[in-house]
C-alpha positions in Angstrom: 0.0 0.0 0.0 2.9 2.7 1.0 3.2 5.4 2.6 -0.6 7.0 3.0 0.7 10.9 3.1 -0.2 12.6 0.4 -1.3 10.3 -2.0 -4.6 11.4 -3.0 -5.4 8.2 -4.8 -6.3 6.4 -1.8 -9.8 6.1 -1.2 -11.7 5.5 2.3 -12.7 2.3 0.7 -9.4 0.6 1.0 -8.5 2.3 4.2 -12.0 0.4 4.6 -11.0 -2.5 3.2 -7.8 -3.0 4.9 -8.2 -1.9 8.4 -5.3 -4.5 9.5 -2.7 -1.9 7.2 -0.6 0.3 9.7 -2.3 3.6 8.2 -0.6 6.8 9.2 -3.3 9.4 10.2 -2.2 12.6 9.8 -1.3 11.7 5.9 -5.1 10.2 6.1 -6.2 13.4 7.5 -5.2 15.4 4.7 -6.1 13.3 1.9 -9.0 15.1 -0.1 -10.8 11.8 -0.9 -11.4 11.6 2.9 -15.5 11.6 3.8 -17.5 12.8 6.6 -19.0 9.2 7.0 -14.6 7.8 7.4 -14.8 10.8 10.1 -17.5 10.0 12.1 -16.0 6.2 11.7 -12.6 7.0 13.1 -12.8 9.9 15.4 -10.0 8.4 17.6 -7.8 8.1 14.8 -8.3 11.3 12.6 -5.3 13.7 12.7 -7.6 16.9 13.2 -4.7 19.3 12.5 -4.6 17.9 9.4 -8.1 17.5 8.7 -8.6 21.7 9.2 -6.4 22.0 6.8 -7.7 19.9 4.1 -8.9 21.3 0.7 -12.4 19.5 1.4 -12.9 21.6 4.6 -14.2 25.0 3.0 -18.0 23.0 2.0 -17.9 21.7 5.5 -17.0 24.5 7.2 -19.1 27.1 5.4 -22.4 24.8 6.0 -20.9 24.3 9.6 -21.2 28.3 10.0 -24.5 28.8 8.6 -25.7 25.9 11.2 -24.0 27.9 14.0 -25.3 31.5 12.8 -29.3 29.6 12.8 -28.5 27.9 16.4 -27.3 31.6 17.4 -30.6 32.7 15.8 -33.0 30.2 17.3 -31.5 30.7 20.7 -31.5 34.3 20.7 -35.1 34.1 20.0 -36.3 31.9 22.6 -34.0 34.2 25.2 -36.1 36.9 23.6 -39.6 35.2 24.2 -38.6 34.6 27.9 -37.6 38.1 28.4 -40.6 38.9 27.3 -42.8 36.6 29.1 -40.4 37.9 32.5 -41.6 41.3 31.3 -45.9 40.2 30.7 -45.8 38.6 33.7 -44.7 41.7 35.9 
């Protein structure tokens, strides 16, 4: 298999497929064939300095900040409704 840093022609398949090969992580990590499914899979193993700095991040990380500006949204709402209520029921 060789070394798994920086070739991009491995897929998560054979990492998959071959889970007894000594894998190294951080070359894992930044390979742009890596999947969020092969994350969730190997959380103890991912290299997430590596992973941050992959190619594949800007998707994930622009959908991961419009999911954090709606939580901010939703919560600042319902904070809004109970000061509100506070204020009705004074």
């Amino acid at each position: 298999m060789g070394d798994s840093e920086g070739e991009s022609n491995i897929t998560m398949e054979i990492v998959k497929d071959n889970p007894r090969h000594p894998w190294i992580w951080h070359g894992l990590s930044s390979n742009p064939n890596i999947t969020f499914e092969f994350i969730r899979n190997n959380l103890d193993s991912i290299c997430w300095y590596r992973l941050l700095s992959n190619t594949f991040q800007l998707e994930y990380t622009t959908r991961l900040e419009q999911q954090k500006r709606r939580y901010k949204l939703i919560k600042n709402r319902k904070l809004r409704r109970k000061q509100l209520g506070k204020r009705d029921a004074q």
